[in-house]
C-alpha positions in Angstrom: -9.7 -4.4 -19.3 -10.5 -3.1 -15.9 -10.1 -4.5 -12.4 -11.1 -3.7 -8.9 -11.0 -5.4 -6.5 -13.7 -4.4 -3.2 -11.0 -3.8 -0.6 -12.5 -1.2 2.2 -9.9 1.7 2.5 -8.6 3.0 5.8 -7.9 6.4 6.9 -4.7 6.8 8.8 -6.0 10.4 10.3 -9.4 8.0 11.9 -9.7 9.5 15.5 -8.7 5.7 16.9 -5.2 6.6 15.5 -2.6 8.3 18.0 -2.5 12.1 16.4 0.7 11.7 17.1 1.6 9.3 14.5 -0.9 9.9 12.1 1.0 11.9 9.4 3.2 8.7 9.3 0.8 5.4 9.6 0.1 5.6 6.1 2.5 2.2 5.6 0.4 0.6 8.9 -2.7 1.2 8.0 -2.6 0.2 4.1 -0.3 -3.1 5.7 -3.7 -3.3 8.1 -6.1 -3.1 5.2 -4.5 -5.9 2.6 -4.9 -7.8 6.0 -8.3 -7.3 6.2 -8.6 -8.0 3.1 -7.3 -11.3 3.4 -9.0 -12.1 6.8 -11.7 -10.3 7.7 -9.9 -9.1 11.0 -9.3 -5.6 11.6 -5.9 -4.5 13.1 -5.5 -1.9 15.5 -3.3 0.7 13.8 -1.5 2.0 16.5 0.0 -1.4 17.8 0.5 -2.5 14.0 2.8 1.0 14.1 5.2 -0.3 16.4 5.2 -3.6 15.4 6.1 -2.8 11.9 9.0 -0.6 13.1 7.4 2.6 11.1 9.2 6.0 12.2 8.1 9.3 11.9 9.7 9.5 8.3 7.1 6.4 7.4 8.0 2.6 7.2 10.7 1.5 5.0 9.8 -1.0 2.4 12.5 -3.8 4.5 10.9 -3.1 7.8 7.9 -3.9 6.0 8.7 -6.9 4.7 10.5 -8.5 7.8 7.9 -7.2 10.4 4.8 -7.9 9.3 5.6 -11.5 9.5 5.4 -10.7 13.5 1.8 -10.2 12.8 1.0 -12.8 10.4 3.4 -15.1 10.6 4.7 -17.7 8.4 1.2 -17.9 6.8 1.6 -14.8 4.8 4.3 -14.6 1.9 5.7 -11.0 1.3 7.8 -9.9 -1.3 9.0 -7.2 -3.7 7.2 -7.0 -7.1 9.6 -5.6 -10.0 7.5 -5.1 -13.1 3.9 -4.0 -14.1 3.3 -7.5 -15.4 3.4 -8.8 -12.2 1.5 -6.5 -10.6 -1.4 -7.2 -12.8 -1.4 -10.8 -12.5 -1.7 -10.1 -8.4 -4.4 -8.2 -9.1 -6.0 -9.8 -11.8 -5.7 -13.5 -9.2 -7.5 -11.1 -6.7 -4.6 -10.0 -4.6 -4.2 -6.4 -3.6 -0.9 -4.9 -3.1 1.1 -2.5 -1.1 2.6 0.6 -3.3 4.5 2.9 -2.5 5.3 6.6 -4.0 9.2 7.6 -2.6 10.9 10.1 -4.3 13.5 10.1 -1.5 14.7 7.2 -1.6 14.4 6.4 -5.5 16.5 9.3 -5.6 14.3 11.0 -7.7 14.7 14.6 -5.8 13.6 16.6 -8.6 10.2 14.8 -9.7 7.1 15.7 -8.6 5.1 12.9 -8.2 1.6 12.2 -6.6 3.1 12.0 -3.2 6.7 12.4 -2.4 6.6 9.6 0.0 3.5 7.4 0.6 2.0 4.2 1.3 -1.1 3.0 -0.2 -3.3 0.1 -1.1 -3.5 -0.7 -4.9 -6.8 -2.5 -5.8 -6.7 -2.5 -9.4 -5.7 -1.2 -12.9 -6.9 -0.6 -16.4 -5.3 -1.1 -19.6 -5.2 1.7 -21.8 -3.7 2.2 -25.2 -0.3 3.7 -23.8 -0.3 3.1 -20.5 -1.8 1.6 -17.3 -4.1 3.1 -15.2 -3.7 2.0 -10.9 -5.9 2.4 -8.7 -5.6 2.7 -4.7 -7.0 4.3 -1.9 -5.4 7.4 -0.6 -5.7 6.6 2.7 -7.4 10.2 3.5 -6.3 13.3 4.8 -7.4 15.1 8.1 -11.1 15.8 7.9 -11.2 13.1 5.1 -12.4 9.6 4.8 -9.8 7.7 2.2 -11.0 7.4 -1.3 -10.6 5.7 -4.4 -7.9 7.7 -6.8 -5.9 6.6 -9.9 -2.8 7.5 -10.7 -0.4 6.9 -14.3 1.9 4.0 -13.9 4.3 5.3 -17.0 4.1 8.8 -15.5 5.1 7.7 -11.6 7.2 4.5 -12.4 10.2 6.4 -10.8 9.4 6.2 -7.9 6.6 3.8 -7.8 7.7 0.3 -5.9 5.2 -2.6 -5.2 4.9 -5.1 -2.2 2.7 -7.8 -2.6 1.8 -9.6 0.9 -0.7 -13.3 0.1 -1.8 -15.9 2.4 0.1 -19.0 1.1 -3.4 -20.7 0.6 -3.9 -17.7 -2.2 -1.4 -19.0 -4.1 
């Protein structure tokens, strides 16, 4: 089985973005693309930067969760996801979800994941005999648009952690 759901990815290096922050608004803008997502509104990403608390190491998956209720208030529920089951039953009711890759603070040091530490949107998965494929948009790099990649779950589950963030009427 094979979902994807049409979310429209961001770039975090797009020329509206302060170059300033841009090597660290990868939380931001995949926070600002569930949101769109969800409501068809487009969030400017250097406000949603500050709002969200996001530093020049990234946005911690706490800050995350408490902040972005600044921007959506109590119409949005926002939570951790702990296994892959989950994961595909947001995604399989429709729901994108934030993911991130930290092999910092999974202290995981010595693994070399995808990205050492990295937000992205995940927009859908397929089952395979051994394994589930997810997929997510990258959020681009400097010269590049963000695109649709897919990652292992069983090879990145170290340092793999999920956020899912759902209008209550979703539910």
């Amino acid at each position: 089985m094979k979902i994807l759901l049409p979310v429209k990815g961001m770039s975090q290096y797009d020329e509206m973005i302060d170059s300033k922050i841009r090597g660290s608004a990868c939380g931001p803008v995949t926070a600002a693309a569930i949101y769109n997502f969800h409501e068809n509104e487009k969030l400017g990403i250097n406000e949603i930067y500050k709002v969200l608390g996001t530093t020049s190491i990234g946005l911690f998956t706490w800050r995350l969760m408490r902040n972005f209720r600044k921007i959506a208030g109590s119409r949005y529920r926002i939570e951790k996801i702990r296994s892959i089951a989950e994961v595909k039953e947001e995604l399989l009711q429709g729901r994108p979800l934030a993911m991130k890759f930290d092999r910092y603070f999974s202290f995981r040091w010595f693994s070399k994941p995808m990205f050492n530490y990295h937000w992205v949107p995940l927009i859908g998965f397929e089952d395979k005999a051994d394994d589930v494929i997810l997929y997510f948009h990258d959020n681009g790099k400097r010269n590049r648009p963000s695109r649709i990649r897919t990652v292992s779950y069983s090879s990145q589950r170290s340092v793999l952690s999920f956020v899912k963030i759902i209008p209550h009427e979703a539910e």
